[in-house]
C-alpha positions as CSV (number, residue, x, y, z in Angstrom):
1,X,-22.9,-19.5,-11.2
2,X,-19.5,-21.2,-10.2
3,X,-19.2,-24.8,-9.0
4,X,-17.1,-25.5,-6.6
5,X,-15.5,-29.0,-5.6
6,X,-15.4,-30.9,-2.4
7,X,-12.4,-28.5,-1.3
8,X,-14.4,-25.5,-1.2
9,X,-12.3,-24.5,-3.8
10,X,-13.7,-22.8,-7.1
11,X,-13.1,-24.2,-10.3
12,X,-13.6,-22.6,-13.5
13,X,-16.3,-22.9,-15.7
14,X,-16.3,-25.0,-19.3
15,X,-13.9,-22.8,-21.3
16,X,-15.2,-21.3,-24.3
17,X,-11.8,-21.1,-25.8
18,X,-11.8,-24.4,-26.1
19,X,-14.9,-24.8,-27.7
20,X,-13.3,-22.0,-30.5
21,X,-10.7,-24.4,-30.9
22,X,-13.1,-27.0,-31.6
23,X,-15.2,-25.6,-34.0
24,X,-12.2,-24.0,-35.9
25,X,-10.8,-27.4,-36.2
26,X,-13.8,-28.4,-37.2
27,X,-14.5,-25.6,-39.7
28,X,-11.0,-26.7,-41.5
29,X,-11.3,-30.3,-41.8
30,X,-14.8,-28.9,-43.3
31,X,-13.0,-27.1,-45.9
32,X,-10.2,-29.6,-46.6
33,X,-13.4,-31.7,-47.7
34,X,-12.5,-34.6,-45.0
35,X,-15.1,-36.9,-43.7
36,X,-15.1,-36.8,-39.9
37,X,-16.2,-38.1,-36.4
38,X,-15.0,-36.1,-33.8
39,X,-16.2,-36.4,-30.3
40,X,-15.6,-33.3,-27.6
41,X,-15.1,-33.5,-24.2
42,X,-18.6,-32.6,-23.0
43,X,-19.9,-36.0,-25.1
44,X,-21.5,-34.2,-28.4
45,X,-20.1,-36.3,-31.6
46,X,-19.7,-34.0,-34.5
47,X,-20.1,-35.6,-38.1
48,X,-19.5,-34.6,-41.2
49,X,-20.0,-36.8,-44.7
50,X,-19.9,-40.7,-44.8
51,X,-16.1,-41.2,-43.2
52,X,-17.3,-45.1,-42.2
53,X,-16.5,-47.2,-45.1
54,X,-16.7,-50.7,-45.3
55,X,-13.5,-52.5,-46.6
56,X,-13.6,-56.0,-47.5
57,X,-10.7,-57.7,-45.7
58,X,-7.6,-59.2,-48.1
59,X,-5.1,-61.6,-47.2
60,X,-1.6,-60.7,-47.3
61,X,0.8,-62.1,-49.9
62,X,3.7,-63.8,-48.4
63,X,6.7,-62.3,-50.4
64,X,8.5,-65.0,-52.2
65,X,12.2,-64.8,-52.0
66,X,14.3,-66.4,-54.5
67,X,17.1,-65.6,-52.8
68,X,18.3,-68.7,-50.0
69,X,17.8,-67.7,-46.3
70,X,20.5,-65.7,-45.1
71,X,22.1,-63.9,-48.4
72,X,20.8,-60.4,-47.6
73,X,22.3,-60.6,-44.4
74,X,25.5,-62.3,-45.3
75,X,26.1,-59.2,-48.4
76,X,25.4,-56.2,-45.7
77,X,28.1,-58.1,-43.0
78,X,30.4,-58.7,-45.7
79,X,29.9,-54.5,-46.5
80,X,31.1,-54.0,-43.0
81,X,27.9,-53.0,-41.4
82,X,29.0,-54.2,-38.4
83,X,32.7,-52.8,-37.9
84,X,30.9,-49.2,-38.5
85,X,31.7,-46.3,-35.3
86,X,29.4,-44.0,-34.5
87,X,29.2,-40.9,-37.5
88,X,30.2,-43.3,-39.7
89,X,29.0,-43.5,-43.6
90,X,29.2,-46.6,-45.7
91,X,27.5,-47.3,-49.1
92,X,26.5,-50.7,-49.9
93,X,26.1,-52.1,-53.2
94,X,22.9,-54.5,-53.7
95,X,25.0,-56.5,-56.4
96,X,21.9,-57.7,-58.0
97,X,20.0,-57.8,-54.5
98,X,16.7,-56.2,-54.6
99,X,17.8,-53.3,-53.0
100,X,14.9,-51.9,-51.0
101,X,15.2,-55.5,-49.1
102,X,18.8,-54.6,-48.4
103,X,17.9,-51.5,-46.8
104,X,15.4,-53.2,-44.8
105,X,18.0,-56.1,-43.4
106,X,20.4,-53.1,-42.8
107,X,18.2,-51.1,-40.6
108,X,17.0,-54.4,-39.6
109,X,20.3,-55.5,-38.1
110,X,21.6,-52.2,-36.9
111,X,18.6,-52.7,-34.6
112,X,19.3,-55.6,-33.4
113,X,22.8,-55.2,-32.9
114,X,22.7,-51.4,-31.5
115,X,19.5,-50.6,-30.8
116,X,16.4,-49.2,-32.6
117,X,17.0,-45.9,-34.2
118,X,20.9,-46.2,-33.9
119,X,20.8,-45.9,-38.0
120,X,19.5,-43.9,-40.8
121,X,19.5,-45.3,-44.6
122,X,18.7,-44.2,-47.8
123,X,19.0,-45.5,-51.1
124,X,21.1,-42.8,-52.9
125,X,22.3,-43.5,-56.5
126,X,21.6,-47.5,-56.6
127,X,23.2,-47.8,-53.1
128,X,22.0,-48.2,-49.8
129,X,23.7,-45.3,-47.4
130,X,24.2,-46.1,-44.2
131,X,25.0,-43.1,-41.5
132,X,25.7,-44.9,-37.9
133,X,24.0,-42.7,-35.4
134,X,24.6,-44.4,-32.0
């Protein structure tokens, strides 16, 4: 039996190639050992183990800075970050900076200054790279 909308127009049954895709998905998070709950189109919720877990909610630590307001930002400008053209590589040194937080106030201001994703940076041998993208 087809249905048929108010068009007169028929429409195709509930595709069973979905519902293969669906239980194979299934099947593999099965495997993988995963705790689920999936719900299909048609409504039916599919469980598998215990995957709600009740986790008792911290407060974040505020990340004390003994470094005045301003320093990590001043370091990367003084590096040039801001004269960099597009395809451009610099290295900056973190000069006794903790230098994951220099990274951070590079891509940081790259952002701000060019626009998000306008940089990429690594830290490469103690350094923070910086390749200017646009």
């Amino acid at each position: 039996m087809t249905m048929q909308n108010t068009l007169n127009l028929e429409v195709a049954p509930q595709s069973t190639l979905k519902d293969k895709a669906v239980s194979k998905a299934l099947e593999m998070l099965r495997n993988m050992g995963t705790h689920y709950i999936v719900r299909d189109e048609s409504g039916v919720t599919h469980t598998h183990g215990d995957p709600i877990k009740k986790v008792k909610a911290t407060k974040g630590q505020r990340n004390r800075n003994n470094e005045p307001y301003g320093t990590f930002t001043a370091h990367v400008k003084k590096q040039g970050l801001l004269d960099m053209y597009i395809g451009d590589v610099l290295l900056i040194d973190a000069a006794g900076l903790d230098i994951k937080r220099v990274r951070g106030v590079c891509s940081s201001l790259a952002g701000k200054v060019w626009g998000n994703e306008s940089v990429m940076t690594t830290i490469n041998k103690g350094k923070v790279e910086i390749l200017r993208l646009k």
